[in-house]
N, C-alpha and C positions, 0 to 999 in steps of 0.2 A: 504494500500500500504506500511504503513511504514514497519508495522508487517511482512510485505512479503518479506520487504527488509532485519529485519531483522533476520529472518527466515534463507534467502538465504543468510545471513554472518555467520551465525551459523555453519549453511550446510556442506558451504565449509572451517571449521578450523578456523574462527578469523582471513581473513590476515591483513597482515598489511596493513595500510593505503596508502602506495608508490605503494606497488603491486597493490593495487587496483585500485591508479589511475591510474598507467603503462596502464592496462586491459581495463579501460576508455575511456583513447585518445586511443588504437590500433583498440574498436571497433566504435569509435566518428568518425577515421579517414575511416576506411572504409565504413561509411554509409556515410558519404561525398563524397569517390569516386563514391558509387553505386548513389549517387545522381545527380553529377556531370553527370556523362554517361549517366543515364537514366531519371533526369528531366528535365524541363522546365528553362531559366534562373535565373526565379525570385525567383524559389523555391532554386536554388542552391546560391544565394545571400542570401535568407534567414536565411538557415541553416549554411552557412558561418559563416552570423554577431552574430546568435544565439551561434556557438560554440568560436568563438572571446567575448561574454559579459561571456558565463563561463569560458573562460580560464582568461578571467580580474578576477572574480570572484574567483576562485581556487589563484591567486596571493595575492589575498587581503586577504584568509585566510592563507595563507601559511606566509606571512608578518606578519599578526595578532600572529600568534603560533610564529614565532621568536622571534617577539618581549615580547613576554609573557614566554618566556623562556629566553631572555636575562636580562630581570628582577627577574624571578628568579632564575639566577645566581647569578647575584650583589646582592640578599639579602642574599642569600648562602653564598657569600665572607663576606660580612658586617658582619653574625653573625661566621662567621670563624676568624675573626679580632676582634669582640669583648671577643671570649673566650679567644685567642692569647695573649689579650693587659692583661685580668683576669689571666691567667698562670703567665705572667712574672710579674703582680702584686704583685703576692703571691710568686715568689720566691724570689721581691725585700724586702718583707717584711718580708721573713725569713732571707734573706742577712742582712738585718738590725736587726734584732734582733740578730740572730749568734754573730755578732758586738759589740752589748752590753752586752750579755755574755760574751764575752770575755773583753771586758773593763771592768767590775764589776770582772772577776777574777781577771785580770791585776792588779787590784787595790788592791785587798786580799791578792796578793803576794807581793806586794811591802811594 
């Protein structure tokens, strides 16, 4: 089945992952309506609660990806700030040497 799945993402170009769940709920929601109309209570209760624990589900990884992308942003920034803090490192230590150069000439001409 996986193989078939992924077969059929192959198939149709790689979408993206939004699209596909768009595709999802549009056809999740109409096999609910045709369930609605044409089964019994309990089957439409079923398929209710069933498509309520995957949309719980679908949040919890969608929560999961934010949050694993919000970390790595902060460690994107963190090593952004430690090259930043290295740059102005090395220009204080050229600042400072420039400095002493020129104090050792200062000194040769006086």
């Amino acid at each position: 089945m996986k193989q078939l799945l992924k077969a059929v993402h192959r198939r149709l170009g790689r979408p993206a992952p939004a699209r596909l769940a768009a595709a999802a709920a549009v056809l999740a929601a109409a096999a609910l309506a045709a369930v609605a109309l044409l089964g019994p209570e309990r089957l439409v209760w079923a398929v209710s609660f069933a498509m309520s624990l995957i949309t719980l589900g679908a949040l919890a990884l969608v929560w999961q990806e934010a949050r694993r992308a919000r970390q790595e942003a902060r460690a994107s920034a963190e090593r952004a700030e430690v090259t930043y803090r290295r740059i102005l490192a090395a220009f204080e230590v050229e600042r400072l040497a420039a400095e002493r150069r020129h104090a050792r000439g200062g000194d040769r001409a006086a």
